[in-house]
N, C-alpha and C positions, 0 to 999 in steps of 0.2 A: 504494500500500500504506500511505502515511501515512495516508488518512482510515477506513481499516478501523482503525489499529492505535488513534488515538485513541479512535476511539468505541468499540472494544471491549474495549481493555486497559484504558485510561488513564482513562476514562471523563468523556471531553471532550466541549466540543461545537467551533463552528463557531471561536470564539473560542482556545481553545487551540490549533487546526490553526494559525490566524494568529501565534498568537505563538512556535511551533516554527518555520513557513517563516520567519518577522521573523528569528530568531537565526540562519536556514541566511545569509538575505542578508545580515544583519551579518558573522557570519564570512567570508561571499565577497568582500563590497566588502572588508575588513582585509586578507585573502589576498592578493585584487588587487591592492594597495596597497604592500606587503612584499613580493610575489614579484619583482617587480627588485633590489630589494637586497639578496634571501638567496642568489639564483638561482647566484652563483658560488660558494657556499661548497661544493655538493656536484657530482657530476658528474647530467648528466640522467636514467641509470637510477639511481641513488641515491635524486635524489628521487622520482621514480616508486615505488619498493619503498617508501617510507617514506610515501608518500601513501596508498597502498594500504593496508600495516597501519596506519595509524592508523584510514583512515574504515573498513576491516571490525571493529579491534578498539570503536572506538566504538558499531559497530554492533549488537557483542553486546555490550556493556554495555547498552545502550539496553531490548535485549530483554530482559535477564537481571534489571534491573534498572530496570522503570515506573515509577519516583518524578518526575512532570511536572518539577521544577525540576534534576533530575540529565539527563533527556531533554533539556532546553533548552540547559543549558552544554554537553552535548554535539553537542549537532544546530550549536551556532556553531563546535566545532571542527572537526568533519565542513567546514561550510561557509568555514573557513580551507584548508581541504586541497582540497575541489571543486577550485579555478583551479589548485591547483596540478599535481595531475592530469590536469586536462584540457590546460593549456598544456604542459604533458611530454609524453604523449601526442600530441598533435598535432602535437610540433616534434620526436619521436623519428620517427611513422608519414612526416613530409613528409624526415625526411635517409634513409629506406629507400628511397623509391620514385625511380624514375629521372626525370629531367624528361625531357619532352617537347621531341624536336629535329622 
């Protein structure tokens, strides 16, 4: 859905899709990087909720609000939150399920 929304809202071409995904992986490698050292400040559904509303509220500003360089700062904070959701996620869905005897 990013290359429809570029070229029909934002009115980009191949060149801005690259420098929105550039700022997702900037914010993802930063994420990466910071999520062992913030990771004890909250409990794991915490950060889960908190992952959540920020990449959805990011993601209507995003829409609400096409201005390419306000999309960019926030497509890298979307891309700070990615890991962290996904690494919550992941380590919430594996203490659910039973291991295997």
């Amino acid at each position: 859905m990013l290359l429809p929304f570029v070229l029909q809202v934002l009115h980009g071409d191949t060149l801005v899709v690259g420098w929105i995904m550039n700022a997702l992986g900037i914010g993802a490698l930063i994420g990466s990087l910071f999520m062992p050292k913030v990771s004890g400040w909250l409990k794991p559904g915490s950060w889960m909720a908190a992952a959540t509303l920020c990449l959805a509220f990011c993601t209507v500003l995003i829409c609400c609000f096409p201005f390419l360089p306000l999309v960019v700062g926030l497509m890298t904070i979307q891309g700070l939150f990615n890991p962290v959701h996904g690494i919550i996620s992941s380590t919430l869905i594996q203490q659910r399920v039973r291991g295997e005897q």
